[in-house]
Every structure is written in C-alpha cells, then in structure tokens.
C-alpha positions, 0 to 999 in steps of 0.5 A: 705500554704500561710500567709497573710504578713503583708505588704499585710494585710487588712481588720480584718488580719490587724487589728488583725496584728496590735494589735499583732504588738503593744504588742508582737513587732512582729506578730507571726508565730502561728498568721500568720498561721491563716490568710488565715481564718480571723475570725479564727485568731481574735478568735485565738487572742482573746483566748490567749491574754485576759487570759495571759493579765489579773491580777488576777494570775502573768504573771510568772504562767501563763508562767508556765501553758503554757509551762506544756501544751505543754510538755503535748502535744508535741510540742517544739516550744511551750515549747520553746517559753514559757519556754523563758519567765519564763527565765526572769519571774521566772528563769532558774531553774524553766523553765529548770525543767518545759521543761524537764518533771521535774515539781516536781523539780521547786523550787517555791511551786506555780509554781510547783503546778500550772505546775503538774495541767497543766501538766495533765490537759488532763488525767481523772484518773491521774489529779493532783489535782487543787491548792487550794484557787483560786478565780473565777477570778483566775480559769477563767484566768488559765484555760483560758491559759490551753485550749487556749494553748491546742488549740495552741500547737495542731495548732502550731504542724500541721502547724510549725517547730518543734523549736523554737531555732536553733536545732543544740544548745548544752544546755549551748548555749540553756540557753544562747539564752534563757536568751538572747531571754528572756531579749528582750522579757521583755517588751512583757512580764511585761507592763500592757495592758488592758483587753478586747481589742480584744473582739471587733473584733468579734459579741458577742456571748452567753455563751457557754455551758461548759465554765462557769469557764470563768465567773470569768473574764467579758473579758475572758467571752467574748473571749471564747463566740466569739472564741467558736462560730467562731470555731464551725462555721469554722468546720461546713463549713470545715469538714463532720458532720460525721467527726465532730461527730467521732473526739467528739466521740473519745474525749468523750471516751478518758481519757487522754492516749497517743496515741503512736508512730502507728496510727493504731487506725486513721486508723481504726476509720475512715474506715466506712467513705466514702472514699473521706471523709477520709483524713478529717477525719484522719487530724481532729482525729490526730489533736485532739488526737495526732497532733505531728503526722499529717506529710505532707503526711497528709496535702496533702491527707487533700488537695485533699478534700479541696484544700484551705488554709482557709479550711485546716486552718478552719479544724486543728482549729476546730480539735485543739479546739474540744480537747481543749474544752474537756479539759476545760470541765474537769478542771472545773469539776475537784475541787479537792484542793492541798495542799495550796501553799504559799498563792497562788501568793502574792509572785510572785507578792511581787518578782516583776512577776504580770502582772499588773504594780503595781510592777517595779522590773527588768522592761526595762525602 
C-alpha cells in the first residue's frame, strides 16, 4: 500500500497532516496508512485526538489505558509507542508493569485500576469492574481512548511492523531508548492544546446510537458522531452486505475470548459466502476478531477482490471499528464500581501529569 507523502499531500490529507504535524511534530506512520482514504483518516484523527486532548482525566491515565488496550489486542507497536509516554508521564515501573501483562504490579492505585478496566474492556464475563466515582466527563474521555485504541491497534496490527523499538534491544537498552524517546516526546505529551480542533474536518453527524457515553464531553460528542458515520460509510462501499453482517454477527456472539493461534473458525465462518466475496470476508473477520493474525498472504487475496489502496484501506477501518463499537457498547453498560482509588486523579494532577497546562512540573521549556 501506498501513503500520500507529506511533501505530495493536498486537499483534507494535507490538512489533517497539518494538524498532526503541529502537535505530535511528526505525522505519524498509523496516520500516514489512512490517506489513500481521506475522510477515513480525519475520522481516524478526530477519534483519538479529542479524547487524549481533553482534561477532565491526566494525560498519564489515559496513556495507561492506551497502552492496557494494546497488550489486549496484540500489538507491540502500539504497546510500545504508549508505554514510551508513561515513561515520562508516570514512570518506568509503571509502563514496564503495564507492558508486561503486569497491570496488578503498577504501583500507582489510579493507574492500576484504570489498566485492569482497559485491559479487559473487551471481555463480557471476566471485566474488571470500572473505577469508581468518574464524572460523565471522565467516562466520555476514557472510553474515548478505549475504543479509539481499539480501533488503532486492530489497524495498526494489519498495516505496520510489529515494533516500535529496534526488535534487536536487550531490555536494559529498551528502557534506555525508551527514556530516551520519552523525554523528546515531552512536549507532544504535556502543552495543553484545544479541544474540538479536528471536528471541523468533517460535516456534522447525528449522534449515534450506542455512543451516549461521549455525551459528557461536547467535543468528544462531536468526534465520534463524525468518525462513526465516516466509518460506517467507508464499509457500505468496501465490503458485501453479507460480509458486514457475518463480521456484526460473530461480534455480537463474541464474549471477549481469544481466538487463538488457528484460524479454522475464519474459515468456516466465511464458507457459505460466494466464493469471489471471501477474501473480504476473511480480511474483515481477522481484522475485528484477531488482527495480529491478518498476514500478507491475506492482503493479497483482499486485493483480488478490491485491488485499491483506498478499498483495502476503507475495509480494515470498517472492520477494525465494527470490534471497537462493540466494545464501547459494553463499557458504557458496564457500571460496575471499584474500589475507590485515591480520590481518583487529583494526584496525578498535584504530580504535575494533567493534560491541562495548569501544572509545569518537568515540562520542557
């Protein structure tokens, strides 16, 4: 697949670039990966900026939700790349902890409810329960982060290197790079930025059904109602009806198991399609279900159906969303309260870790 370069970018790639360029000083690979479908990759943008920029909830939790999703789903560059900016937001031992499957060895009692919530977001009879006492604001950001990092992990895992970091790093150099890496980041990760910039690349959109937990937040409101719609638009004209029906029939049958290391179960899912629709088939199911396993010889089938980069492109993203829906779905139903934690997060924001600006320690001048 071919990225729009930056240099080449025009129209709302270049616009959505922009933005991105501004406030990560980069325009990142799972960005780049969206553009041959622009609308998908301002809905890609508007989904994961407006949760992580707002600041009802520190920046540092939301790192830690990030990354819990992604050990959730697989994916080590994800897992990488956000454990990188709890380096700096809350420490070595508590990105360490949280990249290892450790969630209950995080030292912070906040972070650590909030990683064993993220962690099993996706799981209907085993969820931890939600932490207790969060505002309607908190819950529209946090699981903003949880269903916009579902959906990036299932993207990133189908289109990018399984890592981050060099793979070749022994675990001292790792935390050195990391440390290293976090310290750059800094600025990306602490200077306040304004909520709702990227809504406008988009028409408005109605609310859409299932996603009244974004209610808390007008912003957040706004990103998902657009990002939704754009989805759900880029699947109508990628995949079959009957492709898009068996992917929501098997999400709304599924409890959260892993789907292991066959896929035997693709396989006899998508046998009753016709036989020029089932490489769409197989791509969307793996995608939703179990994206660390789409390999290149699924791509490429994918490609015999739909030779296009904006199709296949319009596909994973219809695929990866249709999961992180579900997924959402569930965590607002989900009310179950924790334990309480120290007064939720009025001491990550006394430590200096809120998004908002209001406190300077450790910021880069």
């Amino acid at each position: 697949m071919s990225a729009v370069p930056w240099s080449n970018a025009s129209g709302l790639v270049a616009e959505v670039y922009a933005q991105i360029a501004d406030e990560m000083r980069l325009v990142v690979p799972p960005a780049q990966l969206h553009s041959p479908s622009p609308e998908l990759l301002a809905a890609y943008w508007m989904l994961t900026r407006e949760p992580l920029v707002a600041s009802a909830v520190p920046r540092a939790a939301k790192e830690a939700v990030a990354a819990a999703v992604a050990v959730a789903n697989i994916c080590p560059y994800c897992v990488e790349v956000h454990t990188v900016g709890m380096y700096d937001l809350s420490g070595e031992h508590d990105a360490e902890a949280i990249a290892g499957d450790r969630v209950e060895a995080m030292a912070d009692p906040a972070l650590r409810a909030l990683g064993a919530w993220a962690r099993t977001a996706h799981q209907l009879d085993d969820a931890a329960p939600e932490p207790a006492g969060l505002s309607a604001a908190e819950r529209a950001e946090l699981i903003g982060v949880a269903v916009a990092f579902h959906y990036v992990s299932r993207v990133v895992n189908v289109f990018l290197s399984s890592f981050f970091l060099p793979p070749g790093l022994g675990p001292r150099a790792r935390r050195r790079m990391k440390q290293g890496i976090s310290r750059l980041l800094r600025p990306t990760l602490r200077t306040p930025r304004p909520g709702g910039r990227s809504v406008g690349l988009l028409a408005p959109a109605a609310p859409p059904v299932g996603a009244a937990w974004a209610a808390g937040n007008d912003d957040v409101a706004a990103a998902v109602a657009r990002s939704y719609r754009t989805f759900e638009l880029a699947g109508a004209r990628s995949l079959p009806d009957a492709v898009r029906r068996l992917v929501l029939d098997r999400l709304a049958a599924w409890r959260g198991e892993d789907s292991g290391f066959s896929t035997a179960w693709c396989e006899d899912l998508i046998a009753d399609l016709p036989a020029r629709e089932r490489p769409a088939g197989r791509l969307a199911l793996l995608t939703a279900m179990s994206s660390y396993q789409v390999d290149d010889r699924v791509v490429a089938e994918f490609r015999r159906f739909d030779s296009s980069d904006a199709g296949l492109v319009d596909a994973v993203a219809w695929s990866a969303f249709a999961a992180s829906r579900v997924i959402g779905n569930r965590l607002a139903a989900v009310r179950t309260a924790a334990p309480p934690v120290e007064s939720n997060f009025e001491h990550l924001e006394d430590a200096g870790w809120h998004n908002s600006g209001h406190h300077d320690r450790g910021r880069a001048a």
